[in-house]
C-alpha positions as protocol buffer text, in pm:
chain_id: "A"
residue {
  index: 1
  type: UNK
  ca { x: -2867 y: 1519 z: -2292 }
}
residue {
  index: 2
  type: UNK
  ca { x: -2565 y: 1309 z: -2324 }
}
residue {
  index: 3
  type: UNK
  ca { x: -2567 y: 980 z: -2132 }
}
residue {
  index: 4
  type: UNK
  ca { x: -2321 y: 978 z: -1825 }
}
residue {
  index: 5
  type: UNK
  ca { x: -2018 y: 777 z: -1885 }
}
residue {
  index: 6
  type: UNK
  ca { x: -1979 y: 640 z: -1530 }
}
residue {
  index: 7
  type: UNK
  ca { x: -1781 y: 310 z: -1552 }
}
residue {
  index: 8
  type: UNK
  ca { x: -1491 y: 204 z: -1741 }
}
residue {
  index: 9
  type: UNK
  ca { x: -1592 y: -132 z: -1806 }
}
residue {
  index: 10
  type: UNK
  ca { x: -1663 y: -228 z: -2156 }
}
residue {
  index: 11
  type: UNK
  ca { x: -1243 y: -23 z: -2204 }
}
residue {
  index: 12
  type: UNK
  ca { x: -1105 y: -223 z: -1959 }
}
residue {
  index: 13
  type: UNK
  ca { x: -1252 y: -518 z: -2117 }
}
residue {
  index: 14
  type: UNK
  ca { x: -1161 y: -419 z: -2438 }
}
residue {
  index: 15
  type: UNK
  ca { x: -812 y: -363 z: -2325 }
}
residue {
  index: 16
  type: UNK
  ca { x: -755 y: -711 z: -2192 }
}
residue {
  index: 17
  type: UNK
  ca { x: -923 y: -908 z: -2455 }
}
residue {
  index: 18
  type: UNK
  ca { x: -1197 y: -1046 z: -2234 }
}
residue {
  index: 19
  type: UNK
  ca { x: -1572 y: -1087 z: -2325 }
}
residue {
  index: 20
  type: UNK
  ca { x: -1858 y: -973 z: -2175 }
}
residue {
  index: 21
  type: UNK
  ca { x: -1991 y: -1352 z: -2141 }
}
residue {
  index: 22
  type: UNK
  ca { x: -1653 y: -1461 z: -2032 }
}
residue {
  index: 23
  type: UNK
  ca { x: -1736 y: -1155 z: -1699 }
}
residue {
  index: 24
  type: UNK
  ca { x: -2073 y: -1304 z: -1716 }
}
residue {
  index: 25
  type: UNK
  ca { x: -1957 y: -1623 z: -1648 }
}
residue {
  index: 26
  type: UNK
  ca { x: -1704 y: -1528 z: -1345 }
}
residue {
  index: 27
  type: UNK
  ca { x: -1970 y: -1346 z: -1184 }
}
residue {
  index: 28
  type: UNK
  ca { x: -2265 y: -1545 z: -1240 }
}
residue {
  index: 29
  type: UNK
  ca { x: -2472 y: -1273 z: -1366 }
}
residue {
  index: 30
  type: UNK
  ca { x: -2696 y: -1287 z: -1696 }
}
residue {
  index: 31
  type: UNK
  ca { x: -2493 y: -1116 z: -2007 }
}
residue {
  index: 32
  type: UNK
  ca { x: -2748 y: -862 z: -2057 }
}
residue {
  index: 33
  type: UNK
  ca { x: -2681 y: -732 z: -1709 }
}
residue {
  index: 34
  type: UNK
  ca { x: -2322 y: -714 z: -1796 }
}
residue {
  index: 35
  type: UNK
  ca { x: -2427 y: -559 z: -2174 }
}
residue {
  index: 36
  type: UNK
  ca { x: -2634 y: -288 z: -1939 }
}
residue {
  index: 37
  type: UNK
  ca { x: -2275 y: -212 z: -1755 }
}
residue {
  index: 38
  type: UNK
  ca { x: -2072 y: -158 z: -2076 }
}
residue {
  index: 39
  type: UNK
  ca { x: -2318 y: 48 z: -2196 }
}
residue {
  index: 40
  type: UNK
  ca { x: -2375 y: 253 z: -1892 }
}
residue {
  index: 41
  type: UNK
  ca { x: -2732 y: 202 z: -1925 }
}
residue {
  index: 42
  type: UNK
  ca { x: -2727 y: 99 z: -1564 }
}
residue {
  index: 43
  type: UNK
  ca { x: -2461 y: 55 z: -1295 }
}
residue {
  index: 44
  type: UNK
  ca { x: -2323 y: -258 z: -1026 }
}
residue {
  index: 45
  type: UNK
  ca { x: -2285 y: -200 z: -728 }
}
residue {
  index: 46
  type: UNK
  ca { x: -1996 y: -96 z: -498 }
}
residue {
  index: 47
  type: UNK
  ca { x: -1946 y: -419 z: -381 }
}
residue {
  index: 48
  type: UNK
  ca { x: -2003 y: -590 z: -766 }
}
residue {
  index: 49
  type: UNK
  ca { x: -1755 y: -328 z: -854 }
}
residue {
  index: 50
  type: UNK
  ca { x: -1486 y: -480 z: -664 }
}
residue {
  index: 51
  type: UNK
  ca { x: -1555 y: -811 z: -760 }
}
residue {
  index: 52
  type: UNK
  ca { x: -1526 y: -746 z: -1083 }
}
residue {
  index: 53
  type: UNK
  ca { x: -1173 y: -557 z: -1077 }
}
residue {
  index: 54
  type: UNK
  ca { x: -1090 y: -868 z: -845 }
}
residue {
  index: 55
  type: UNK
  ca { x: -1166 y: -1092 z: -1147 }
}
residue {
  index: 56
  type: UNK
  ca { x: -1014 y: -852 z: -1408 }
}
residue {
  index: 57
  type: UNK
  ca { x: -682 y: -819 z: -1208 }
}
residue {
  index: 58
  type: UNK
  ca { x: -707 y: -426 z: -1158 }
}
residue {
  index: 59
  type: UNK
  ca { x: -758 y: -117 z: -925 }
}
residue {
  index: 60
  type: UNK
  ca { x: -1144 y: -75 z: -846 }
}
residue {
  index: 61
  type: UNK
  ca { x: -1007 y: 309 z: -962 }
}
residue {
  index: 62
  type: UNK
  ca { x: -950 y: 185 z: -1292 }
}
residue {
  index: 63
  type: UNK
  ca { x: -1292 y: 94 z: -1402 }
}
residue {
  index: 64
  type: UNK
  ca { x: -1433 y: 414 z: -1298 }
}
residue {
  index: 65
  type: UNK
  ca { x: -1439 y: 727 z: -1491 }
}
residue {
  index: 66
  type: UNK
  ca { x: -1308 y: 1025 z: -1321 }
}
residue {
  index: 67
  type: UNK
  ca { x: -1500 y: 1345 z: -1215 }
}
residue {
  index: 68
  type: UNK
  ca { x: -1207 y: 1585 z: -1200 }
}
residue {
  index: 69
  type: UNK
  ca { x: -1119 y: 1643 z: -1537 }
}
residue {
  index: 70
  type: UNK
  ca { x: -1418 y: 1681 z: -1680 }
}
residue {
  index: 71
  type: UNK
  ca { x: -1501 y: 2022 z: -1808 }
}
């Protein structure tokens, strides 16, 4: 079974050139928790969620993977 691609994340961090220490640091969470993220191995919370579009200047929406066109 495939693993669930839930977040976004590790693209949107991609996209704006930003590290997963550099989130670490922002957050104050330990990089492997933020590794664990990008890789979908595990997911923040709602509320982390926000925080962390609120530090990567974009729409909570944007770091989620939608359900409605999947196949």
């Amino acid at each position: 079974m495939a693993k669930n691609e839930i977040n976004r994340i590790r693209v949107v961090l991609a996209e704006k050139g930003i590290t997963n220490k550099w989130l670490a640091e922002k957050l104050k969470k330990n990089p492997t928790t933020i590794s664990r993220w990008c890789s979908n191995e595990m997911q923040p919370s709602l509320e982390t969620l926000v925080k962390i579009a609120e530090k990567l200047a974009v729409d909570v929406k944007d770091l989620i993977n939608s359900t409605t066109n999947k196949r």
